[in-house]
N, C-alpha and C positions, 0 to 999 in steps of 0.2 A: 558454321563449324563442321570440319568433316567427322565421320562417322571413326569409331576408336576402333582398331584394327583387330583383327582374328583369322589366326591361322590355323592350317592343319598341319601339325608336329610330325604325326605319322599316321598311319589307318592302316589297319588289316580289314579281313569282311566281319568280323563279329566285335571290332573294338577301335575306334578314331580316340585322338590324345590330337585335344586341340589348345592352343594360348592366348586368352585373351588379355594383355598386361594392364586392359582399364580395370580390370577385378582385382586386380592385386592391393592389399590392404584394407577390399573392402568387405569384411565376414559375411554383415549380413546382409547386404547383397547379392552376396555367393549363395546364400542357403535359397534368396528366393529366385534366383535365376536357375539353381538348383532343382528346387521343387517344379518350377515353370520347364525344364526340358523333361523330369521325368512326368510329366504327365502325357509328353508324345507316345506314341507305345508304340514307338520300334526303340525307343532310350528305357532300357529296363533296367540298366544299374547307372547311375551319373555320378562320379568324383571329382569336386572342382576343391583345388589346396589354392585358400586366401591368399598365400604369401606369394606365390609363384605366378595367380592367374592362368594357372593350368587345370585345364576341361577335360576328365575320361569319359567316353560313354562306352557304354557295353550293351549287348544281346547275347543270348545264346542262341538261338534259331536267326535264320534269313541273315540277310547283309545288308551294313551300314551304308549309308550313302555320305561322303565325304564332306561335298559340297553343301549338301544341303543341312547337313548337320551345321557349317560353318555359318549358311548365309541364316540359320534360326539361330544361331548361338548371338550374333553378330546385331541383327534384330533385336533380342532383348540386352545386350549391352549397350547399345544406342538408344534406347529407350530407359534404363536405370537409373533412379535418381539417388542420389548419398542420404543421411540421416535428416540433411538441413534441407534436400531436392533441389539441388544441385544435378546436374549430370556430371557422371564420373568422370568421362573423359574429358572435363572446363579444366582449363589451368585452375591451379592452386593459387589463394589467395596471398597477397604480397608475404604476410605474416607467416603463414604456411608453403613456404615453397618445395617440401618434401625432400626425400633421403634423395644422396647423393648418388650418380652413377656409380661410385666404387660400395658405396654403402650398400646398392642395390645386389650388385655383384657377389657380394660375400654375403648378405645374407641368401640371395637364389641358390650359390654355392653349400652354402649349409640346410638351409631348405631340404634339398635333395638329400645330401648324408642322411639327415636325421627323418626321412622317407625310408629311406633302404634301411639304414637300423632297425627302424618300425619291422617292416616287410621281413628279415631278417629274424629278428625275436619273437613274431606273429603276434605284434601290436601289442603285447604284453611292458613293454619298455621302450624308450626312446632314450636320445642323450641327454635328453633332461631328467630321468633316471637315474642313468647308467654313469655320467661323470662324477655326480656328489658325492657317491659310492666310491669309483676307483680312487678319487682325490683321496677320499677318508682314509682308504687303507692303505694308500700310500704313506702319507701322511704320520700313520699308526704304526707301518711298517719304518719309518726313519725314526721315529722314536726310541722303538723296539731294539733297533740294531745300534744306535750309537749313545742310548742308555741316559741322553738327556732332550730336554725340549726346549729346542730354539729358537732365541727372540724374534717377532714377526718384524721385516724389515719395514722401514718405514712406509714404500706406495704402497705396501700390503696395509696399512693401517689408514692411509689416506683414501685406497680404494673402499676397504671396509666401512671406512666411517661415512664416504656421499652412497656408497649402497644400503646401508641402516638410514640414512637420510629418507633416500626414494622410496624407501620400504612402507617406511613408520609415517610419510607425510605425501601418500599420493593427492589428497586433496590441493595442497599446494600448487606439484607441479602440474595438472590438470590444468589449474586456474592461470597460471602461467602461459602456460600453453595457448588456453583460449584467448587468452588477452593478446595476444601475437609478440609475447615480451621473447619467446625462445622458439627456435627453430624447429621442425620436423613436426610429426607426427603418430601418436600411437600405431602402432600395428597390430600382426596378429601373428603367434609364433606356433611351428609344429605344423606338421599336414601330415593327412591320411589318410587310406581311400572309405567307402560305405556304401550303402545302396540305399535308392530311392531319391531321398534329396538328402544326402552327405557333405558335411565339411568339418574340417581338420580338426581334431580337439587341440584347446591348448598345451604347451609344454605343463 
């Protein structure tokens, strides 16, 4: 099996943004591939976001070496094994064949928004935050202004009712899940940056 690939996204001298996409989905992994580069000591700040598979490192003195940052990053993602010790980068088993390219795409796309949100509000809020909120006062505001409350259309009741579902009954689809009766696999939502050994808190 070859080796799961690893790029350099960009490098200045005091900061390389690299992507490793066999990390993606897998937390904690990140956290110990995480702590395993900050313990190099030219790596004095490391931000790896689970969802993206994207690797910061930072210094404030001296300069980064690009490559070598790549070929130690690369090193311990070829070496990483999943919760079961699996290596990351194995195909997915038949029952688990994982999210879809466009699946992938929108959520990397959103990934990123709700990064720069972060970065933006200085990590006080994200969009996991920030929409329940404008919904509400939207919401409040339609009420306010045409003086009555109107009936929730039916996908709105069909959405509500299998999200109260998922809510109230994770044990279920877990077990589901495991047994290879349904498609995909958990993830991990929200990214952010940290120091030392950092990874993203949840939405």
């Amino acid at each position: 099996m070859t080796s799961p690939p690893v790029l350099v996204v960009h490098a200045l001298g005091r900061r390389v943004r690299l992507r490793a996409p066999a990390l993606a989905g897998h937390r904690r992994v990140c956290e110990r591939i995480a702590e395993q580069l900050a313990a190099d000591p030219a790596c004095e700040v490391v931000s790896i976001r689970p969802m993206t598979g994207s690797v910061i490192v930072e210094r404030s003195e001296g300069r980064l070496e690009p490559e070598r940052l790549r070929a130690l990053l690369a090193g311990l993602v070829d070496g990483a094994r999943d919760d079961d010790g699996h290596p990351i980068g194995a195909p997915r088993p038949e029952g688990h064949p994982g999210p879809t390219r466009v699946a992938r795409a929108v959520a990397h796309a959103f990934a990123g928004i709700n990064a720069d949100v972060r970065e933006a509000m200085d990590y006080r809020a994200d969009l996991g935050t920030i929409l329940p909120v404008v919904f509400a006062a939207a919401g409040l505001a339609e009420v306010g202004a045409t003086r009555r409350l109107p009936v929730p259309a039916w996908f709105n009741l069909l959405w509500w009712s299998l999200r109260w579902f998922m809510t109230f009954n994770p044990g279920a689809i877990s077990e589901e899940l495991h047994s290879g009766g349904a498609e995909g696999q958990p993830g991990v939502a929200g990214e952010g940056p940290g120091e030392a050994a950092p990874v993203c808190d949840d939405l």
